[in-house]
C-alpha positions as CSV (number, residue, x, y, z in Angstrom):
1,X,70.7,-31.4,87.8
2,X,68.7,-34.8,86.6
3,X,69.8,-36.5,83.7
4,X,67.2,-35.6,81.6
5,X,68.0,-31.9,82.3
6,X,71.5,-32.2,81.4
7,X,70.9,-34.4,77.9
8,X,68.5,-31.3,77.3
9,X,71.5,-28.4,77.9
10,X,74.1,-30.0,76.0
11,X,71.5,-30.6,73.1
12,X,70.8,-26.5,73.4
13,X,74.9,-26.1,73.3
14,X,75.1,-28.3,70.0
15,X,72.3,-25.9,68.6
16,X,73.5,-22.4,69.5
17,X,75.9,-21.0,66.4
18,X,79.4,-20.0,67.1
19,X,80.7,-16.8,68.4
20,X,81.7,-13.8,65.6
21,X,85.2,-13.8,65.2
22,X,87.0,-10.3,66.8
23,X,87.2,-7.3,64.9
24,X,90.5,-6.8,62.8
25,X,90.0,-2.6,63.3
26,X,89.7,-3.5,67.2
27,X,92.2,-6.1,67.4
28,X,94.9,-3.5,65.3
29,X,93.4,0.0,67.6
30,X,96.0,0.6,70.0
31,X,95.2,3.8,72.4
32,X,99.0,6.1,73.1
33,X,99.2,7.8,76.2
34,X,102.5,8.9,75.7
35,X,105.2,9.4,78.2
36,X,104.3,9.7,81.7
37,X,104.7,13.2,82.1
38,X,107.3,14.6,85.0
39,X,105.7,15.0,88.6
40,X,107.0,18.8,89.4
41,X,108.9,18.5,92.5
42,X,107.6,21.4,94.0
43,X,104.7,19.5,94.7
44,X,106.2,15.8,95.7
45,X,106.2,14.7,99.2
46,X,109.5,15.7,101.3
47,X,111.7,13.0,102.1
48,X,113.7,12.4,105.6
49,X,116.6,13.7,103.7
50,X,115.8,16.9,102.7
51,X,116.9,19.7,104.4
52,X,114.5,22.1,106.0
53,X,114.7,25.8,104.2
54,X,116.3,28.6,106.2
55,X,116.0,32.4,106.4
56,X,119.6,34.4,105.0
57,X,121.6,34.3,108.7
58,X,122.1,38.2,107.2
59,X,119.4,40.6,105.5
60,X,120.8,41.7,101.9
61,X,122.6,45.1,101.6
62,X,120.4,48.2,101.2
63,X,121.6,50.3,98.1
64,X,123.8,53.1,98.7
65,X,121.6,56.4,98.5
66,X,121.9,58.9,96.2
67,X,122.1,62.5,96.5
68,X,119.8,63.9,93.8
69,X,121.6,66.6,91.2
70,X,121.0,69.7,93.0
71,X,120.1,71.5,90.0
72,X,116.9,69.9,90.2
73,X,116.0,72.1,93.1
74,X,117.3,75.2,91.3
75,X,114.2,75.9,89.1
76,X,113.9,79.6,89.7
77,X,116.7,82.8,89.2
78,X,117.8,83.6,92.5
79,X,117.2,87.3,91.2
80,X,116.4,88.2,87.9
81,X,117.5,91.7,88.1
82,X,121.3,91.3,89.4
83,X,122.6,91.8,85.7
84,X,119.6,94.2,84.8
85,X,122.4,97.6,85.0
86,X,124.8,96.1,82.7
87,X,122.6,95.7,79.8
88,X,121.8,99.3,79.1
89,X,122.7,101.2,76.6
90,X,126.5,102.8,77.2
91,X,126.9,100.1,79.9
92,X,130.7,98.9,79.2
93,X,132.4,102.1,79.6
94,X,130.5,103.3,82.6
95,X,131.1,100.2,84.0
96,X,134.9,99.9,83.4
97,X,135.7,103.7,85.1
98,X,134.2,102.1,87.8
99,X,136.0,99.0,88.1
100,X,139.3,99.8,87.1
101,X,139.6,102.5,89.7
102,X,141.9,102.9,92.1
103,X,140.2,102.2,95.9
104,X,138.6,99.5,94.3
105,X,140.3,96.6,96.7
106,X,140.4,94.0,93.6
107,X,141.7,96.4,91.8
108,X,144.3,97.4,93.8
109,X,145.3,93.8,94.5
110,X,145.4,92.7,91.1
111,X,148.8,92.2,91.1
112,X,149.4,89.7,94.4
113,X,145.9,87.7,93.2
114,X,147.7,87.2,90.0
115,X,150.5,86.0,91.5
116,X,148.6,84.0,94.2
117,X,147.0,81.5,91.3
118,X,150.9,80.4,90.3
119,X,149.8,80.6,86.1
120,X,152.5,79.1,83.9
121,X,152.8,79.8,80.7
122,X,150.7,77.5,78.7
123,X,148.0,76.8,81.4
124,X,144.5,77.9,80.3
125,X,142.5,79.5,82.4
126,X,139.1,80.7,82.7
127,X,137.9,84.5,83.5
128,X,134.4,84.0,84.3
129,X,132.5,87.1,84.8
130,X,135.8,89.1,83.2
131,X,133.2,92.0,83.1
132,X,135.7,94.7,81.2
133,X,139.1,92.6,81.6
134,X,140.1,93.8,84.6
135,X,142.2,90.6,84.7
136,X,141.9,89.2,81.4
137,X,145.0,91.4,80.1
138,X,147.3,89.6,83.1
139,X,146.2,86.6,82.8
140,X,147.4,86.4,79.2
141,X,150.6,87.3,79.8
142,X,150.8,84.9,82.7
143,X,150.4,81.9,80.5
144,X,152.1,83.3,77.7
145,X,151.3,82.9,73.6
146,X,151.7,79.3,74.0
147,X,148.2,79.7,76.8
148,X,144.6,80.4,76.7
149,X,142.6,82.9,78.3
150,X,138.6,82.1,78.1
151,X,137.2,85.6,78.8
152,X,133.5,84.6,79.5
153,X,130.9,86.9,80.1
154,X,126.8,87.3,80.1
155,X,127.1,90.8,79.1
156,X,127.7,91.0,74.9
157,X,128.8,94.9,75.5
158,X,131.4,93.4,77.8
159,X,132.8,90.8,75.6
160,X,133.0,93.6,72.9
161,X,135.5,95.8,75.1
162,X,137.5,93.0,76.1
163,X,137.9,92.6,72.4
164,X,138.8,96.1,71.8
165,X,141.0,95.6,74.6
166,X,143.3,92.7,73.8
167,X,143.4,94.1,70.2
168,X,145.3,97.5,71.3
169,X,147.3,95.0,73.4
170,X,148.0,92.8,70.6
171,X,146.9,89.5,72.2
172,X,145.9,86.5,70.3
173,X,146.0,83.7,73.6
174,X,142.2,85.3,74.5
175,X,139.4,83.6,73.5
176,X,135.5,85.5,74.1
177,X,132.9,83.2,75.1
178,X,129.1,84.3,75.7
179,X,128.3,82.3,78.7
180,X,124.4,82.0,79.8
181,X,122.6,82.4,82.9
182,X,123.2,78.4,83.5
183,X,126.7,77.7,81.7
184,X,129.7,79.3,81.7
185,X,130.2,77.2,77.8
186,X,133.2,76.3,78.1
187,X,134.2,73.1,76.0
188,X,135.1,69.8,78.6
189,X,137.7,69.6,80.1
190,X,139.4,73.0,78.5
191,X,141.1,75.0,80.8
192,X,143.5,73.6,84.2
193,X,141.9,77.4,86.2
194,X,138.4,78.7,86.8
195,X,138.7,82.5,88.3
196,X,135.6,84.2,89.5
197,X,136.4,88.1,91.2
198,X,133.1,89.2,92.6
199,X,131.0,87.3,90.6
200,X,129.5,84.7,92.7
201,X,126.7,86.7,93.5
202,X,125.9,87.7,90.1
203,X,124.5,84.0,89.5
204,X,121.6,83.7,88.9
205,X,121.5,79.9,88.9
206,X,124.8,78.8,90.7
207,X,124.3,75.3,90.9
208,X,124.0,74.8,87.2
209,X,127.2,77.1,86.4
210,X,129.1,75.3,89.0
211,X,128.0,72.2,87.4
212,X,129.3,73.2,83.9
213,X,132.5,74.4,85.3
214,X,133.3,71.1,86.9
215,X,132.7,69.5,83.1
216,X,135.2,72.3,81.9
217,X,138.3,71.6,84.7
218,X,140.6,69.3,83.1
219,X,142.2,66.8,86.2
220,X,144.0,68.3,88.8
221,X,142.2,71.9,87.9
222,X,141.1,74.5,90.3
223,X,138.9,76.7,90.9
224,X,139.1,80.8,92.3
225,X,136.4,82.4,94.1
226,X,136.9,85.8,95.0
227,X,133.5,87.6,96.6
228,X,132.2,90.3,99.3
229,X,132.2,89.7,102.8
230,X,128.8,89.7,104.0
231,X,128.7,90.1,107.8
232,X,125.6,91.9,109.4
233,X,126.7,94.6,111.6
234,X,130.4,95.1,109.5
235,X,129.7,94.9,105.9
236,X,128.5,98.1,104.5
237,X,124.5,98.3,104.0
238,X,124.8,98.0,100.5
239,X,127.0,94.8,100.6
240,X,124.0,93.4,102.9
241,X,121.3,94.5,100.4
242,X,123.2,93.4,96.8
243,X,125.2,90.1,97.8
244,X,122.7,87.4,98.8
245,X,125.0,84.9,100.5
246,X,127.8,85.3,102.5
247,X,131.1,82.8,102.9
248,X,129.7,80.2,104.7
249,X,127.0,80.2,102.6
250,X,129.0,80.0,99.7
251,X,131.0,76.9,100.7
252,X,127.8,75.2,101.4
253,X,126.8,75.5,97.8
254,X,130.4,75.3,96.7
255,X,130.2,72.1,98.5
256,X,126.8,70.9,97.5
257,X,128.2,71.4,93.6
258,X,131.2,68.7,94.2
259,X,133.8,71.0,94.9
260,X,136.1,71.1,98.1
261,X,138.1,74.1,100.0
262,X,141.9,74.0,99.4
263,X,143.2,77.0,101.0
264,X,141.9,80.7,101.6
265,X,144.4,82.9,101.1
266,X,144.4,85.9,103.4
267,X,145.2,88.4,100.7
268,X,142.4,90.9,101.0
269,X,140.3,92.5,103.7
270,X,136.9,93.4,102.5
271,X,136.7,90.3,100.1
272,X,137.5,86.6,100.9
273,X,139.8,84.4,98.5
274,X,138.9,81.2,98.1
275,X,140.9,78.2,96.0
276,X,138.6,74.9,95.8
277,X,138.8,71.8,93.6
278,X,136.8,69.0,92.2
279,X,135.9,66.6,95.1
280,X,136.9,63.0,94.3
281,X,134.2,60.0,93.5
């Protein structure tokens, strides 16, 4: 630059006015970002030192499977007729002459089954089925005044003998219960003996009976299943065309219902005996 055009710049400078002073609202604005938010660590960069993940050396445990409540399956009467006869009018009477006769192997066992289910007196005890107290009467004097006898029955006209019954006999251990085609309604755990004399087959709905019965044995309870041998080519036609299942059939469901074999005694020909209890778990 000449001299002459530098005398001329500074004599601009000493003209120009001097800058505005800074804003007091700017100079007190301060802007907040906060805290520096947290970096999720799922998303940082792996270090050197940071293990590699690994699969389980072992797959978890499947759950233990179930077996569903066979009731479930059980949604239709395996025959709606079976108990037809024993609702008509008259029924009871007919049906007692018939069985409380002599020939009739039940019957004429009464005695050693008695003594083969070892009552004491104050046990309680179920008949199931008692039909016209074949059994009802011994049973009750079994297990004594200080005992219980549940005579339970489907039939009404049945339940009204056995009442007519234990009144001549002057019993006041027995107890009538109206069961229904899919309970035996018997309180829980009431009674230490379940007996059923042919009347396995007159279920309509087994699983569901068997179910309430095991609600009804108290611990260390049994129960007595006493039915027709069904053997094609041995049992007599009409054994083959009115009992639906025979023993090994009957222990399948016994088993399916949560109950296990004990013994079977070998105290009749044409029938099978056999003593079962709750299975454990």
């Amino acid at each position: 630059m000449t001299p002459r055009a530098a005398l001329l710049a500074a004599a601009l400078l000493a003209c120009a006015p001097p800058p505005p002073p800074p804003s007091p609202v700017l100079q007190d604005m301060t802007v907040s970002t906060g805290p520096k938010a947290p970096v999720p660590t799922d998303i940082l960069p792996k270090t050197t030192t940071e293990a590699p993940a690994t699969a389980p050396l072992t797959a978890p445990l499947a759950a233990p499977p179930t077996t569903p409540d066979p009731r479930l399956a059980e949604t239709r009467s395996n025959d709606p007729r079976i108990n037809a006869p024993y609702r008509a009018r008259g029924a009871a009477p007919r049906w007692a002459r018939r069985f409380e006769r002599d020939g009739r192997e039940v019957h004429d066992h009464r005695a050693e089954i008695v003594r083969a289910l070892a009552l004491r007196p104050g046990m309680a005890i179920a008949d199931l089925g008692a039909g016209t107290g074949l059994f009802t009467v011994a049973f009750a004097e079994a297990v004594g005044p200080t005992g219980t006898v549940y005579a339970v029955d489907l039939i009404p006209a049945f339940l009204a003998h056995i009442r007519k019954k234990i009144a001549r006999a002057g019993l006041t251990q027995v107890q009538l219960i109206q069961a229904s085609d899919r309970s035996a309604e018997l309180p829980p755990a009431s009674v230490d003996l379940v007996f059923m004399s042919d009347v396995y087959h007159h279920l309509e709905y087994p699983q569901h009976v068997l179910a309430s019965l095991r609600q009804a044995l108290r611990p260390g309870g049994s129960l007595w299943v006493i039915d027709f041998q069904r053997e094609p080519g041995r049992s007599p036609a009409w054994v083959l065309s009115h009992v639906r299942a025979g023993k090994a059939e009957v222990l399948r469901e016994l088993a399916l219902a949560g109950f296990e074999l004990v013994a079977e005694p070998p105290l009749l020909r044409d029938n099978y005996v056999l003593q079962l209890r709750p299975r454990a778990g």
